[in-house]
C-alpha positions as CSV (number, residue, x, y, z in Angstrom):
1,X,19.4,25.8,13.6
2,X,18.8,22.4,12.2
3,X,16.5,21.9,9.9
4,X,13.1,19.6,10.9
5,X,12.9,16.0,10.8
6,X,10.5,14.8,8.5
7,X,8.9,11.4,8.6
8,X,10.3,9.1,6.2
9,X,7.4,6.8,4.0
10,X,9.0,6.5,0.6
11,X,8.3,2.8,1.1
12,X,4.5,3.1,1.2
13,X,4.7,5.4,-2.5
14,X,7.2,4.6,-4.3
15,X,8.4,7.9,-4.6
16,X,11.9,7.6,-4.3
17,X,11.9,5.6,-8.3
18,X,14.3,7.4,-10.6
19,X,13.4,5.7,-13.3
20,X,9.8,4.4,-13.3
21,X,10.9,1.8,-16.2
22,X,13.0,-0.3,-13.6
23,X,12.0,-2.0,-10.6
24,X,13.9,-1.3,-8.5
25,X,12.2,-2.7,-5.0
26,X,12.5,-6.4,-7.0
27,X,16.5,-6.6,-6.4
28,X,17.6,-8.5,-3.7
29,X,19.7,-7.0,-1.0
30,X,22.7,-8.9,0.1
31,X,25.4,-7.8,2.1
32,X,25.4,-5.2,4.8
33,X,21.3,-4.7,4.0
34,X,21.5,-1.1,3.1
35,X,19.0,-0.7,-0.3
36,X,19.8,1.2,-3.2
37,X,16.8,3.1,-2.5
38,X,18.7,5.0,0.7
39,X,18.7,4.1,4.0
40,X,16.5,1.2,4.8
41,X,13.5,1.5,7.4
42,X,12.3,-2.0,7.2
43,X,12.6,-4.9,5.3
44,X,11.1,-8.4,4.1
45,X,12.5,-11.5,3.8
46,X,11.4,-14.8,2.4
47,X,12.0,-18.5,3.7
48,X,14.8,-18.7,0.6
49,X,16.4,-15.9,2.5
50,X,16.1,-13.3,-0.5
51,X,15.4,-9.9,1.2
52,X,13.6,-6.4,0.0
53,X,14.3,-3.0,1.6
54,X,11.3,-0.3,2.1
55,X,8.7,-3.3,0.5
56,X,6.1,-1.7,-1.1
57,X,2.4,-2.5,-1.7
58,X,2.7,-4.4,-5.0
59,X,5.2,-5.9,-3.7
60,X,3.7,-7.4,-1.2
61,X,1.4,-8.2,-3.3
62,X,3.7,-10.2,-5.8
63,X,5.9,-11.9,-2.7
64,X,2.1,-13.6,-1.6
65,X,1.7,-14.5,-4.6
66,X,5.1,-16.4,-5.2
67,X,4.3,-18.6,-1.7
68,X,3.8,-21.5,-2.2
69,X,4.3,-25.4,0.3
70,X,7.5,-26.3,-1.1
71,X,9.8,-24.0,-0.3
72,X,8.9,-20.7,0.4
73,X,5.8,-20.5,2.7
74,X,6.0,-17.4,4.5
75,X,7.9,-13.9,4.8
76,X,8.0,-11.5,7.5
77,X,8.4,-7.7,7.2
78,X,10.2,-5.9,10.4
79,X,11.9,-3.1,10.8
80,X,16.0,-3.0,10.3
81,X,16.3,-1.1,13.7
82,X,16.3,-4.6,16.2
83,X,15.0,-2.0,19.2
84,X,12.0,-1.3,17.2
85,X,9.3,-4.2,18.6
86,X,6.6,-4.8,15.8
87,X,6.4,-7.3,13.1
88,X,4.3,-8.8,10.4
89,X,4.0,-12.7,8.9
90,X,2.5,-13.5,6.4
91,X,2.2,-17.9,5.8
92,X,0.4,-19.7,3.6
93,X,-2.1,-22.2,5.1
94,X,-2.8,-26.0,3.4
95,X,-6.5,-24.8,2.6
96,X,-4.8,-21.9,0.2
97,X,-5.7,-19.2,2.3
98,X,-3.0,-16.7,4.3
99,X,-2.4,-16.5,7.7
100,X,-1.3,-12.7,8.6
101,X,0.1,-12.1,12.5
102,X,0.5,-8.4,13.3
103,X,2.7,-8.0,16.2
104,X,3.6,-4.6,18.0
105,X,4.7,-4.9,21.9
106,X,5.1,-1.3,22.0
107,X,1.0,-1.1,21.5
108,X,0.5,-4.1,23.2
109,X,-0.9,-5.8,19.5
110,X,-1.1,-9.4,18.6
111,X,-3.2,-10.1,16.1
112,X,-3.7,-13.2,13.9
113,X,-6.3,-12.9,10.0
114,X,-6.8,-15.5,7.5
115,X,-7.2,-14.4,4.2
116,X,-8.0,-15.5,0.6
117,X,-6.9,-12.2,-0.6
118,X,-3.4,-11.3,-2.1
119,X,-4.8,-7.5,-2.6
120,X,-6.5,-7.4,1.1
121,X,-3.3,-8.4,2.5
122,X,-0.9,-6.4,0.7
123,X,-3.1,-3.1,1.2
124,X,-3.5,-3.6,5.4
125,X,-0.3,-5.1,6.0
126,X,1.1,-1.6,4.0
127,X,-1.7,0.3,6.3
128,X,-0.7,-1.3,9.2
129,X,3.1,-0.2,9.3
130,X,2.1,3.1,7.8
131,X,0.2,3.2,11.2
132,X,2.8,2.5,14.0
133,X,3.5,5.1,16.4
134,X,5.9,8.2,15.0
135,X,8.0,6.5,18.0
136,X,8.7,3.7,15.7
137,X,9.3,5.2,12.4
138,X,12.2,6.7,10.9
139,X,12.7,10.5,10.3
140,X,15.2,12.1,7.6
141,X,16.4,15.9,7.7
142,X,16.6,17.9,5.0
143,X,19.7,19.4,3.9
């Protein structure tokens, strides 16, 4: 008998560090977009095209802070699996605050928050995905 799928949600904790000294979710994946932190459930890329696997709260919190008009004034997080139909952006607006658009079809969600609050953001948009329907997140069995 296999053994049970669990749900996968290392990207919300952390947990899957080994070696708390390095941080790891601040490389950049290139290539075929698998992460060095294992399979990849979702991902976030910037408007210079540098992309995280399994983004974490802080850093989300440290990719708002880096946006700025010039050249990198948004990111979305979405899942790697295309047939999975939620997303987030996150944009800076001209008046300094951040425009956040939460989009799931599956749930029938669309919904648009401005912001002044790097911390706020980081800690719903991490909520927010740790929220979707089980339909919509990954599982992992255990060997």
């Amino acid at each position: 008998m296999p053994a049970p799928a669990i749900p996968f949600l290392g990207f919300l904790t952390g947990s899957l560090r080994s070696n708390p000294g390095v941080d790891l979710e601040r490389q950049p994946v290139k290539g075929d977009g698998m992460s060095i932190l294992g399979d990849a459930y979702c991902f976030v890329e910037d408007e210079r095209g540098e992309r995280y696997d399994n983004p974490s709260e802080d850093l989300l919190f440290e990719l708002i802070g880096e946006l700025d008009s010039h050249d990198n004034g948004s990111f979305v997080v979405e899942p790697v699996d295309d047939s999975a139909s939620w997303y987030v952006s996150v944009s800076l607006l001209d008046s300094g605050e951040f425009e956040t658009v939460y989009r799931c079809s599956s749930r029938g969600e669309h919904r648009v928050v401005v912001s002044g609050s790097p911390a706020e953001i980081s800690y719903d948009v991490t909520v927010w995905i740790a929220g979707l329907p089980s339909s919509l997140k990954p599982t992992r069995t255990q060997n």
